[in-house]
DSSP file (Angstrom, degrees, kcal/mol; ACC not computed):
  #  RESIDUE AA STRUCTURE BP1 BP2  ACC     N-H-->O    O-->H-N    N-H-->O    O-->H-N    TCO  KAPPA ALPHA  PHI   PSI    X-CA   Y-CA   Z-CA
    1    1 A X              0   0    0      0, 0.0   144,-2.1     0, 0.0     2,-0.5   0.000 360.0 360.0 360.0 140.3   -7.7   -6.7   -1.2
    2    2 A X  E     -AB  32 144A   0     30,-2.1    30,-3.0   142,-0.2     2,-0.5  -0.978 360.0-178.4-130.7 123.4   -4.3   -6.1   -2.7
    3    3 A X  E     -AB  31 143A   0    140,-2.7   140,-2.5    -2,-0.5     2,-0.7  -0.980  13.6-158.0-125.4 125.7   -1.3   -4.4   -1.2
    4    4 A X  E     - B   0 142A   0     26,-3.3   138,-0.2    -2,-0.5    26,-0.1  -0.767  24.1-158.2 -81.1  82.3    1.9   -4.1   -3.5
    5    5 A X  E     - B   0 141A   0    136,-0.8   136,-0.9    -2,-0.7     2,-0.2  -0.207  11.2-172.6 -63.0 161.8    4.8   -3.7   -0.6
    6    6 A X  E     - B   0 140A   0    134,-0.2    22,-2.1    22,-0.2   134,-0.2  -0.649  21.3-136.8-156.8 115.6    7.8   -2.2   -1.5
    7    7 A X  E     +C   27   0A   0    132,-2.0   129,-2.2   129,-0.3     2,-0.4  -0.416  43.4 168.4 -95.1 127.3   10.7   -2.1    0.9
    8    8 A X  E     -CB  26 135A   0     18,-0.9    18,-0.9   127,-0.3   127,-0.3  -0.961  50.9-143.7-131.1 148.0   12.3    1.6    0.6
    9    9 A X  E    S+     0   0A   0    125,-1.3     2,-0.2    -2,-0.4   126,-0.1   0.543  89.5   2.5-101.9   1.8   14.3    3.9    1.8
   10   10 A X  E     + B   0 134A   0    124,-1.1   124,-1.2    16,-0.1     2,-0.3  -0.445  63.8 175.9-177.4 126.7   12.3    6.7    1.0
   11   11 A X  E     +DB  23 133A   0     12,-1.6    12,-2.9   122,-0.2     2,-0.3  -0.837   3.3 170.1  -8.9 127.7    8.7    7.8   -0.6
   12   12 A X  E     - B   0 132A   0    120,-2.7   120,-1.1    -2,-0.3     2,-0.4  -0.936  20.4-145.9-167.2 173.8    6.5   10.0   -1.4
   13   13 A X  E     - B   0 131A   0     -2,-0.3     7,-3.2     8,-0.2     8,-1.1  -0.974  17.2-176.7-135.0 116.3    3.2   11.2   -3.1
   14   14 A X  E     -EB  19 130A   0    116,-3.0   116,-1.4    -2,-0.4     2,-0.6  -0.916   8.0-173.6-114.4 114.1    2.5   14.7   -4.7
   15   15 A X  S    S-     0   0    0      3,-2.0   114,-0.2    -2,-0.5    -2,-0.0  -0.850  81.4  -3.6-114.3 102.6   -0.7   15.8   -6.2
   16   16 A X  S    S-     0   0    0     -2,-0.6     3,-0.2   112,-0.3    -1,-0.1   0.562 124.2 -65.0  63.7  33.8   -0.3   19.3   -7.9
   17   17 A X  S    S+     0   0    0      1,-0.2     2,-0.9    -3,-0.2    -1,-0.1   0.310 117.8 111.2  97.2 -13.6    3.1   19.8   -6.9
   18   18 A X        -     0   0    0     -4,-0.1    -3,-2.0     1,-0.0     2,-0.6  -0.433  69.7-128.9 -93.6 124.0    1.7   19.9   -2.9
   19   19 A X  B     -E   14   0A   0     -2,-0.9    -5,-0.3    -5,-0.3     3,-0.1  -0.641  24.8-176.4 -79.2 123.5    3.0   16.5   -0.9
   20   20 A X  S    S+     0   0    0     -7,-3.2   102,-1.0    -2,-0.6     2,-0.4   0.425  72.9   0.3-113.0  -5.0    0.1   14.8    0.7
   21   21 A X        +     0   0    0     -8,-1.1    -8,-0.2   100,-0.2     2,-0.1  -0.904  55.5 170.3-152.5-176.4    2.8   11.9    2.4
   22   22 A X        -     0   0    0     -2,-0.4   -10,-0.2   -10,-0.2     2,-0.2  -0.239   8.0-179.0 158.4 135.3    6.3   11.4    2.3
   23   23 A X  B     -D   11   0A   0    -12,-2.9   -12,-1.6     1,-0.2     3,-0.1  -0.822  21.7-139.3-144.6 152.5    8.6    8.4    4.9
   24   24 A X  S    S-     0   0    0      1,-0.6    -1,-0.2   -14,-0.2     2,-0.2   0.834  73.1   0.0 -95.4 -75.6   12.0    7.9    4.8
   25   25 A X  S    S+     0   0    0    -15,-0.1    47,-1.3   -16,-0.1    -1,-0.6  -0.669 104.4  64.0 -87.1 167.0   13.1    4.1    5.1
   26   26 A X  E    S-C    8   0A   0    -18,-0.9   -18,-0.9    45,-0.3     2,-0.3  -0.931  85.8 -27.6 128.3-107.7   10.4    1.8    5.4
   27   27 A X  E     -C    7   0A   0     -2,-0.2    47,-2.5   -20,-0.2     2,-0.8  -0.909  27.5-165.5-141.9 128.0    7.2    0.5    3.2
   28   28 A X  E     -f   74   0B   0    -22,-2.1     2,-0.4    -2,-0.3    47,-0.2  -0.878  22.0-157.9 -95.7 122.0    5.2    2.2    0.5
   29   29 A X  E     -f   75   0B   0     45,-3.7    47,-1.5    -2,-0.8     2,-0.6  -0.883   9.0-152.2-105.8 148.1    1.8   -0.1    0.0
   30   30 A X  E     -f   76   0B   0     -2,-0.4   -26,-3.3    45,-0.2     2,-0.3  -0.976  21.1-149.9-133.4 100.2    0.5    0.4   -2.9
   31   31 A X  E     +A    3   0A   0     45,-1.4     2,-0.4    -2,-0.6    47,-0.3  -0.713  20.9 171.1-130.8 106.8   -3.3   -0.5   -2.0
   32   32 A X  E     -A    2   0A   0    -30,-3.0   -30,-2.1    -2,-0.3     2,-0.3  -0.948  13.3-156.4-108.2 143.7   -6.0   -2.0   -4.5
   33   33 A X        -     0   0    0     -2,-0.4    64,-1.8   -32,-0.2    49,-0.2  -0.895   0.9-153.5-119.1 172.9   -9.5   -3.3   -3.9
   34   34 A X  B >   -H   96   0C   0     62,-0.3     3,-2.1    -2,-0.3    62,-0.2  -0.573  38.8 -91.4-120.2 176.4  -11.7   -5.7   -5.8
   35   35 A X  T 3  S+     0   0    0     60,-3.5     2,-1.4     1,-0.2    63,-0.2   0.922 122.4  42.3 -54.8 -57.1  -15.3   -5.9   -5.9
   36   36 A X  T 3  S+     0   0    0     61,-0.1     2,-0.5    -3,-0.1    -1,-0.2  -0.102  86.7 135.0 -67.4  39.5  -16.5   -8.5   -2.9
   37   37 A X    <   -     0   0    0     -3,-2.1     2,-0.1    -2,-1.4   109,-0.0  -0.886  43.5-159.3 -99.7 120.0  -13.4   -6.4   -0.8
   38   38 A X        -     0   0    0     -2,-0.5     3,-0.2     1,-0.1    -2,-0.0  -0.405  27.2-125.5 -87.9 161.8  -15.2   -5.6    2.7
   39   39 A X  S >  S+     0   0    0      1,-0.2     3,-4.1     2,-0.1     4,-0.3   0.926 107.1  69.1 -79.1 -41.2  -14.6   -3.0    5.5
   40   40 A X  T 3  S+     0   0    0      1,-0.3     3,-0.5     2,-0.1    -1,-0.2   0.674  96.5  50.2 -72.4 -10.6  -14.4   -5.7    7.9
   41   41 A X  T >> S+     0   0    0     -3,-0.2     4,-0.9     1,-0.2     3,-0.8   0.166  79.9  92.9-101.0  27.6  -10.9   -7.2    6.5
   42   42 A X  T <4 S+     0   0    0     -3,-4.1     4,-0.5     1,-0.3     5,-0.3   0.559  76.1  58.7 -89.7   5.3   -9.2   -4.3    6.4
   43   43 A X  T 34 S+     0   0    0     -3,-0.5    -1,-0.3    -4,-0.3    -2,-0.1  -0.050 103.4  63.0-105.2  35.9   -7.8   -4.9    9.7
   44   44 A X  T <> S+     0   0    0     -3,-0.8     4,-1.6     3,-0.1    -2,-0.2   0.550 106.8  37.6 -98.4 -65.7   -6.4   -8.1    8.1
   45   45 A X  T  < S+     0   0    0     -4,-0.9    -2,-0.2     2,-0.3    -3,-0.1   0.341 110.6  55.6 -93.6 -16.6   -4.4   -6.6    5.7
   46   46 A X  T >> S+     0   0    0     -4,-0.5     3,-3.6     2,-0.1     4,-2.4   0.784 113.3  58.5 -69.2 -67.1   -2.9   -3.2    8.1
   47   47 A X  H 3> S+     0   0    0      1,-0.3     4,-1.5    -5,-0.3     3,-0.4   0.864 110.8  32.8 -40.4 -53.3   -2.0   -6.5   10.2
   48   48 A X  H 3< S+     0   0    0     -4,-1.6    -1,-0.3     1,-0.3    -2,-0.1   0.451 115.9  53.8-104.6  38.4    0.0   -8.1    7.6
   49   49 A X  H <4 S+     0   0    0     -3,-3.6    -1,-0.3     2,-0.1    -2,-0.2   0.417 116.1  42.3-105.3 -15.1    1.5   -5.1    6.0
   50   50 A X  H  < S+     0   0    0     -4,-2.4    17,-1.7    -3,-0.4    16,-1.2   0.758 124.3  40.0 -65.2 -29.4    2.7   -4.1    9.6
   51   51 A X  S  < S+     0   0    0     -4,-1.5    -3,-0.1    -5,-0.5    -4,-0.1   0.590  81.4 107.8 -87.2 -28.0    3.8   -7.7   10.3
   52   52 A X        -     0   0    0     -5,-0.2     2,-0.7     1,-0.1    11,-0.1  -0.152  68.8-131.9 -91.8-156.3    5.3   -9.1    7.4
   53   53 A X        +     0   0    0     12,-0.2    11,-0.3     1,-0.1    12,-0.2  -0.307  50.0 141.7-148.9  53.3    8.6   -9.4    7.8
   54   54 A X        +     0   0    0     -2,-0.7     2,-0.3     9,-0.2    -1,-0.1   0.344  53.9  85.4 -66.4  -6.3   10.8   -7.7    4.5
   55   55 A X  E    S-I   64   0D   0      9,-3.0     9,-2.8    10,-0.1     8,-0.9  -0.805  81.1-106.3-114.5 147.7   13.8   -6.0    6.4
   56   56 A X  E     -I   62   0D   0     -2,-0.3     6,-0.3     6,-0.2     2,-0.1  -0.490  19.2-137.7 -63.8 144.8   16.8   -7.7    7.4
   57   57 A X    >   -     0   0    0      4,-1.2     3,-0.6    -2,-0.1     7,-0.1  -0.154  54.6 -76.2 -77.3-161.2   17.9   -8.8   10.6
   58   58 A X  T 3  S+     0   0    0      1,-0.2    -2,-0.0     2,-0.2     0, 0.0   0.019 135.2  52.3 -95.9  13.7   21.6   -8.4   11.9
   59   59 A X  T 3  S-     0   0    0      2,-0.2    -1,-0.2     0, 0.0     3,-0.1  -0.103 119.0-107.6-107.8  20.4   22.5  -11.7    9.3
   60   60 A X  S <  S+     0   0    0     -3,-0.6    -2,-0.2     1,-0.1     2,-0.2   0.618  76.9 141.9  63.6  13.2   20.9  -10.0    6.3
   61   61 A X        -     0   0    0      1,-0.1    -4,-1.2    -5,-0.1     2,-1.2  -0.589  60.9-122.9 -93.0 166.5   18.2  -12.3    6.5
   62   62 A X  E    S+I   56   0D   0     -6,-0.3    -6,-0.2     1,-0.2    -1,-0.1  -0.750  71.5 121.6-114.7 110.5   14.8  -10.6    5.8
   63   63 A X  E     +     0   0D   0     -2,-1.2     2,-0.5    -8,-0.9    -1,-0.2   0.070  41.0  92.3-143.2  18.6   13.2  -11.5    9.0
   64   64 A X  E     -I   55   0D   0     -9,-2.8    -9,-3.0   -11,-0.3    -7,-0.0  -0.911  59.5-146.7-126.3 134.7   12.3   -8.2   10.5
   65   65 A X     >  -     0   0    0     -2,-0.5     4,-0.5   -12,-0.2   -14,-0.2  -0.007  32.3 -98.2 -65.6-160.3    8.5   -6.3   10.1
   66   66 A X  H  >>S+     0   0    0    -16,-1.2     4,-2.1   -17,-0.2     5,-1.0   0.598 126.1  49.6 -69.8 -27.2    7.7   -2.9    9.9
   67   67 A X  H  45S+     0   0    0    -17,-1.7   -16,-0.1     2,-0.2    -1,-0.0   0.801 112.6  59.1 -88.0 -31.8    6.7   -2.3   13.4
   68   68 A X  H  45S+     0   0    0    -18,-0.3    -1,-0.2     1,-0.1    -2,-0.2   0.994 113.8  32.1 -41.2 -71.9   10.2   -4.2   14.1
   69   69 A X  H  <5S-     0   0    0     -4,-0.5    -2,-0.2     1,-0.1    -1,-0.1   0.912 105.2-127.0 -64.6 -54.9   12.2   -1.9   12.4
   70   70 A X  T  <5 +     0   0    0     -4,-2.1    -3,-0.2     1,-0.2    -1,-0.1   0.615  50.3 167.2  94.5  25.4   10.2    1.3   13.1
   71   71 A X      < -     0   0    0     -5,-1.0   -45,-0.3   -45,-0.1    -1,-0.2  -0.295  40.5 -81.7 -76.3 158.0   10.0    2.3    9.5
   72   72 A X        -     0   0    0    -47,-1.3    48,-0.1   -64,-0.1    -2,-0.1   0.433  37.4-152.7 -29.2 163.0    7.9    4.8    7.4
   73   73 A X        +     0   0    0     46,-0.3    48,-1.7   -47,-0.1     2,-0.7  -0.530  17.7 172.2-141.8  71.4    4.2    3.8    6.3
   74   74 A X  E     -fg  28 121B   0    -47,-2.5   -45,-3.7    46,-0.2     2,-0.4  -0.794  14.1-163.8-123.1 132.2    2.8    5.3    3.1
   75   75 A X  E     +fg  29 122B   0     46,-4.7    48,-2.0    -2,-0.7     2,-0.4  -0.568   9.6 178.7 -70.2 122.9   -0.6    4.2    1.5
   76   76 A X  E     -f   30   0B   0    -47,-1.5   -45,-1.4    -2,-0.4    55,-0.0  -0.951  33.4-123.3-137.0 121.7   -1.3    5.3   -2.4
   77   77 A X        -     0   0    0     -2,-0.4   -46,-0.4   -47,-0.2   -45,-0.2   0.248  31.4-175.7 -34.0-168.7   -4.5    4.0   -3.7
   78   78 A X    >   +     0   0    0    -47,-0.3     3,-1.9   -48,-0.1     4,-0.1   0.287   8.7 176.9-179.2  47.5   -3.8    2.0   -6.8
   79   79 A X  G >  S+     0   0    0      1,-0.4     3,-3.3     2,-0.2     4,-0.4   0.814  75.8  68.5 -22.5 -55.6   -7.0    0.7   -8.6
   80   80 A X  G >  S+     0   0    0      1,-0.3     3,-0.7     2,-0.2    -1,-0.4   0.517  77.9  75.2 -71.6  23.6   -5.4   -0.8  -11.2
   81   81 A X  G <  S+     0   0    0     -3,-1.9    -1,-0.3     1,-0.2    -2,-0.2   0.579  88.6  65.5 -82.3  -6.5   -3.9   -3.6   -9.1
   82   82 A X  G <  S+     0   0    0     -3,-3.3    13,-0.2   -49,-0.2    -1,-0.2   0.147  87.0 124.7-119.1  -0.3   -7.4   -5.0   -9.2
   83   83 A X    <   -     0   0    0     -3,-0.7     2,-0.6    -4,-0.4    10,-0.2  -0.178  57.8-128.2 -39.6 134.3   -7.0   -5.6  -13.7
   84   84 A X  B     +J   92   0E   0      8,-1.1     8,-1.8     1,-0.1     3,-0.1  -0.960  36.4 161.8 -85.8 129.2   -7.4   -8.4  -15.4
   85   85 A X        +     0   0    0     -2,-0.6     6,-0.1     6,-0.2    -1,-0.1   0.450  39.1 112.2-115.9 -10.4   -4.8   -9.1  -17.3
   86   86 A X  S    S+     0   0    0      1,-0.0     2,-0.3    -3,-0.0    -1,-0.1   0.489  86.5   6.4 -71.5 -21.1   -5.3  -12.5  -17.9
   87   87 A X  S >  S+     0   0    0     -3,-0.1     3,-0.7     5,-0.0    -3,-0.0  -0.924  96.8  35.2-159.2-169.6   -6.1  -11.8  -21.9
   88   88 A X  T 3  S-     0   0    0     -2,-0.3     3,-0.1     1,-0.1     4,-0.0  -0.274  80.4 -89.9  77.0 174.3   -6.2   -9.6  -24.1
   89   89 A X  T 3  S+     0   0    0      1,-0.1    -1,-0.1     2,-0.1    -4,-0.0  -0.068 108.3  72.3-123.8  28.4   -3.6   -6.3  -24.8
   90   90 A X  S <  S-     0   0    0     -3,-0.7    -1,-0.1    -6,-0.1    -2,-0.1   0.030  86.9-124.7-148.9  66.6   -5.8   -4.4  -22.8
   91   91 A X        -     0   0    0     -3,-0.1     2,-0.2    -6,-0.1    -6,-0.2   0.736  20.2-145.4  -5.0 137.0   -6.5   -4.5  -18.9
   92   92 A X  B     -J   84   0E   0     -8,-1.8    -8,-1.1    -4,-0.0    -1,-0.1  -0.613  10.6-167.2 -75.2 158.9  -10.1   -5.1  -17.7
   93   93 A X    >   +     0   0    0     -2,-0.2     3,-0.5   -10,-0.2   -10,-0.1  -0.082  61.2 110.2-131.8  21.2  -11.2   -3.2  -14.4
   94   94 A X  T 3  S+     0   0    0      1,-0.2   -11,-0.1   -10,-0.1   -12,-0.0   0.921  78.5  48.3 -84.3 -61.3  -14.3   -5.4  -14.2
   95   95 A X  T 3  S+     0   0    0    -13,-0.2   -60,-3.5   -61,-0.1    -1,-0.2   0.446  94.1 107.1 -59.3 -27.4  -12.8   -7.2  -11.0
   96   96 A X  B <  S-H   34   0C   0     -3,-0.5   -62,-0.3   -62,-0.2    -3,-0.1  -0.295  78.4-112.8 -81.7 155.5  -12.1   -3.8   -9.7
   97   97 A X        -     0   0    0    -64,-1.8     2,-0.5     1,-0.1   -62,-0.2  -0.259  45.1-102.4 -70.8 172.6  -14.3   -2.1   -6.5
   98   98 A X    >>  -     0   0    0    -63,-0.2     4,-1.7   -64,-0.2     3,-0.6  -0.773  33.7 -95.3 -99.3 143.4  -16.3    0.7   -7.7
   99   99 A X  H 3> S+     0   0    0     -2,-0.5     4,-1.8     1,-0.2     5,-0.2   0.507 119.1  48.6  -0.2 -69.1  -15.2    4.3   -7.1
  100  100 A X  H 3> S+     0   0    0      1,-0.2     4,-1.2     2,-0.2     5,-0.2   0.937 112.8  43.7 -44.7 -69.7  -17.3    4.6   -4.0
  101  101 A X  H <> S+     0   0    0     -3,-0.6     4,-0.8     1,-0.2    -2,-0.2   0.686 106.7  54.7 -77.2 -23.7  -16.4    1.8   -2.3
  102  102 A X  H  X S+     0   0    0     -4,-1.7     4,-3.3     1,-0.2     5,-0.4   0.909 113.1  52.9 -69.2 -31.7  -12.6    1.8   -2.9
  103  103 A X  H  X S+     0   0    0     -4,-1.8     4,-0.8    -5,-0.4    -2,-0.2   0.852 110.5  39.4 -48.2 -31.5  -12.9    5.4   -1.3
  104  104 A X  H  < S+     0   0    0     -4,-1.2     5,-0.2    -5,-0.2    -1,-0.2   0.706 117.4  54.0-101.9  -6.9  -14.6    4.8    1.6
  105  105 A X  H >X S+     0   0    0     -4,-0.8     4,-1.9    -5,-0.2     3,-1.0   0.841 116.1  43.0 -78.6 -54.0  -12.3    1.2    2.0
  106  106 A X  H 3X S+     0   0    0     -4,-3.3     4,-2.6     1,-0.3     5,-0.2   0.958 112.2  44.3 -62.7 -47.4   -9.2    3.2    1.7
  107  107 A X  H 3X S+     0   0    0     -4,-0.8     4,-1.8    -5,-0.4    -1,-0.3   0.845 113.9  54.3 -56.5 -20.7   -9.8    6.1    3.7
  108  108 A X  H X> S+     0   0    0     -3,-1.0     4,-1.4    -5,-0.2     3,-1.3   0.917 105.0  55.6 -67.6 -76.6  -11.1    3.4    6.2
  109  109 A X  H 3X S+     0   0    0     -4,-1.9     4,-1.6     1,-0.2    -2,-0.2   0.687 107.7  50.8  -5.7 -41.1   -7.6    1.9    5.6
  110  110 A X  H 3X S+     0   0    0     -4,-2.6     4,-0.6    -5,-0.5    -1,-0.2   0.967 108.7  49.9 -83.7 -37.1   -6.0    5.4    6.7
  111  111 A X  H XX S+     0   0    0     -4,-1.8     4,-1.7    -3,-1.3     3,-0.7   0.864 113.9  41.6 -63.7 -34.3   -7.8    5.7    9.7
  112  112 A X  H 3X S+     0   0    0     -4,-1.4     4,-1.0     1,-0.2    -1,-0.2   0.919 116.0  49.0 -61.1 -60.6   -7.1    2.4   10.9
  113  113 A X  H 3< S+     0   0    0     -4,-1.6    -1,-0.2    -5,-0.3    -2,-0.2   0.413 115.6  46.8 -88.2   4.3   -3.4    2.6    9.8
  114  114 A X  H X< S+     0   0    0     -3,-0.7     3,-1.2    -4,-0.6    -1,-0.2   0.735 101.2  60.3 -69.1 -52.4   -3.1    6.0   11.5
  115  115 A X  H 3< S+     0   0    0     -4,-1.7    -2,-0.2     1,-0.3     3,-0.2   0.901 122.0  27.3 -58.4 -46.0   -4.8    5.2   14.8
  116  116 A X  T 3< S+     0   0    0     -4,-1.0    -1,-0.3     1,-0.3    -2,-0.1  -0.316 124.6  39.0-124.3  49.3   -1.8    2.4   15.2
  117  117 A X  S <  S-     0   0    0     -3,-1.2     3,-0.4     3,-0.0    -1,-0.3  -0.169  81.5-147.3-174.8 112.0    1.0    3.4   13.6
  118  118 A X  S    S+     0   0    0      1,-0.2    -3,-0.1    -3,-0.2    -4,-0.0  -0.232  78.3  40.7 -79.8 140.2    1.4    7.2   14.0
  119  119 A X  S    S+     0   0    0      1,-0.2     2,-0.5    -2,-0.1   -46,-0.3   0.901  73.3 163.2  60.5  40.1    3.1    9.1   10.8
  120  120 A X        -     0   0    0     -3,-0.4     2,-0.4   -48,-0.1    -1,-0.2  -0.645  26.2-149.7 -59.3 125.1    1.3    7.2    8.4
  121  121 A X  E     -g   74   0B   0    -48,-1.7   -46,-4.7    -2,-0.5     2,-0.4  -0.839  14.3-169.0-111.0 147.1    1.4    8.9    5.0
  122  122 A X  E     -g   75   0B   0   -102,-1.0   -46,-0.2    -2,-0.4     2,-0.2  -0.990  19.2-148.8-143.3 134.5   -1.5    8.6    2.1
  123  123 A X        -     0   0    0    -48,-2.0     2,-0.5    -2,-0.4   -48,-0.1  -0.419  41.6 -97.7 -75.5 170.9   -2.1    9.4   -1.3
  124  124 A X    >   -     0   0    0     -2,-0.2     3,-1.3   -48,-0.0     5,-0.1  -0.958  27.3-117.8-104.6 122.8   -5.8   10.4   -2.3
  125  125 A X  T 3  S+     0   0    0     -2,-0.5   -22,-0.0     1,-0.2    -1,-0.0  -0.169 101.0  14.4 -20.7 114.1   -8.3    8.1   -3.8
  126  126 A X  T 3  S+     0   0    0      1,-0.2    -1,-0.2    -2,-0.1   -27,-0.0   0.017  96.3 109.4 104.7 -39.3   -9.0    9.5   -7.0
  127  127 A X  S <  S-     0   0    0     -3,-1.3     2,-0.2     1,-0.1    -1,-0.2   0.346  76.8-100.6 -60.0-168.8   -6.2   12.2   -7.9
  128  128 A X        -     0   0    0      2,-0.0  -112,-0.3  -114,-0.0     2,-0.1  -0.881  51.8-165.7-117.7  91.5   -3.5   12.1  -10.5
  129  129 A X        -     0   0    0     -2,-0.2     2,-0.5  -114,-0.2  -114,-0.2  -0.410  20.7-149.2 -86.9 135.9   -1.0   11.3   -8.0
  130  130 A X  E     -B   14   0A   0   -116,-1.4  -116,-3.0    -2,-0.1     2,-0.3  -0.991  21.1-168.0-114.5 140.9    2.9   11.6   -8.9
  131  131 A X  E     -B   13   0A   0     -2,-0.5     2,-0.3  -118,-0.2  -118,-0.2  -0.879   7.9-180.0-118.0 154.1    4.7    8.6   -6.6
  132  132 A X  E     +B   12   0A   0   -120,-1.1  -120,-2.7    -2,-0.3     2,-0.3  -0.887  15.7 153.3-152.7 136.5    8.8    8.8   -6.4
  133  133 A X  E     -B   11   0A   0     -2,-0.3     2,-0.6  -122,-0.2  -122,-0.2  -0.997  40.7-138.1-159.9 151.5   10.4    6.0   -4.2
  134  134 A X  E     -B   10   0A   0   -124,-1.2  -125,-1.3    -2,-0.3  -124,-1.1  -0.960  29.6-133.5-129.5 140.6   13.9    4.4   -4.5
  135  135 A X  E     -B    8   0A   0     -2,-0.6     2,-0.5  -127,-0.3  -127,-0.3  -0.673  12.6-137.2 -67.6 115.9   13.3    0.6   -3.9
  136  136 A X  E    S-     0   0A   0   -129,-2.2     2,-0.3    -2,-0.3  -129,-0.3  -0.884  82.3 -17.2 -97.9 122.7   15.9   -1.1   -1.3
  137  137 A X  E    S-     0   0A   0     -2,-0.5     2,-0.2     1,-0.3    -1,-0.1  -0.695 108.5 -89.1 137.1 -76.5   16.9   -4.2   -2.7
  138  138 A X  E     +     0   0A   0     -2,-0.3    -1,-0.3  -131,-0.1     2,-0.1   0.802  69.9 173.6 -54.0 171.9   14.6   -4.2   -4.5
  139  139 A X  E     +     0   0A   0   -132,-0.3  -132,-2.0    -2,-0.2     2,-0.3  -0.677   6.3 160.2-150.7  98.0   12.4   -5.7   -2.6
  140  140 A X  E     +B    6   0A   0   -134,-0.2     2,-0.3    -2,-0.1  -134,-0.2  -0.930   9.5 178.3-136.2 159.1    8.7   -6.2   -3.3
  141  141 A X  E     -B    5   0A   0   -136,-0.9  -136,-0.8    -2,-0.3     2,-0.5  -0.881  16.6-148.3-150.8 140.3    6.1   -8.4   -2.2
  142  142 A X  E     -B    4   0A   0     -2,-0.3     2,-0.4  -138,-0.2  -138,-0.2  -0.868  15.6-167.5-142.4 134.1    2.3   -8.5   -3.2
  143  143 A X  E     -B    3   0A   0   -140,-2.5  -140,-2.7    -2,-0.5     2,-0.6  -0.668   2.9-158.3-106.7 132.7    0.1   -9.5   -0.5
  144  144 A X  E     -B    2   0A   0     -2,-0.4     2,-0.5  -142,-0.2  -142,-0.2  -0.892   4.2-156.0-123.3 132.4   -3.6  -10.4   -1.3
  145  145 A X              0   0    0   -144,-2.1  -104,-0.1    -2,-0.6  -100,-0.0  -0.868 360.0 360.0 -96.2 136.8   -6.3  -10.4    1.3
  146  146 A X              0   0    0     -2,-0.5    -1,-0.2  -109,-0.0  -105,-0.0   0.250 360.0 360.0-154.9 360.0   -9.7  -12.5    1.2
């Protein structure tokens, strides 16, 4: 499991002009899975995208979570975080889950990240999704669960 954080101050995800999420500060995860990615570690990975600790405290240092801060949550599916890249000039998706099962991880993923942290925003699995963010910092982090 692969989450691309990005520390923001605002987000959001439009598919056919209609906005299916949108937070102001906080984190946009940018959510991939791979094949052998199970339901049962997805409460692994909400835990350390709630937890990990990307915001400044009161010395600038970036020592505060999301659940600290009280920031923004939005999920966008992201398949291709799950490429090989490793050769070639043309990504593989071999590594990557298959359709089905990165639908039914991510949407497991919203419910779970809904049920405990309220004003969650999601993109949809599948779409042609337009994401717009401005990046604080930047600051981006990519966290891999296994």
């Amino acid at each position: 499991m692969i989450a691309l954080l990005q520390r923001v101050t605002q987000a959001r995800v439009e598919v056919e002009g209609e906005t299916l999420g949108a937070i102001g500060p906080g984190l946009l995860a940018l959510i991939g899975f791979e094949r052998d990615d199970v339901a049962e570690r997805l409460p692994r990975l909400l835990e350390r995208v709630l937890n990990y600790r990307v915001f400044p405290d009161d010395r600038g240092r970036m020592n505060l979570s999301l659940r600290a801060v009280g920031g923004g949550l939005l999920l966008v599916p992201q398949f291709t975080l799950a490429a090989d890249t490793y050769s070639g000039n043309r990504p593989s998706f071999t590594p990557a889950a298959s359709p089905e099962d990165g639908a039914a991880l991510f949407d497991a993923l919203v419910r779970q990240a809904i049920a405990v942290w309220p004003g969650t925003g999601s993109g949809r699995f599948g779409a042609d999704m337009q994401v717009s963010l401005t990046n604080d910092g930047p600051v981006t982090f990519w966290l891999r669960v296994r």
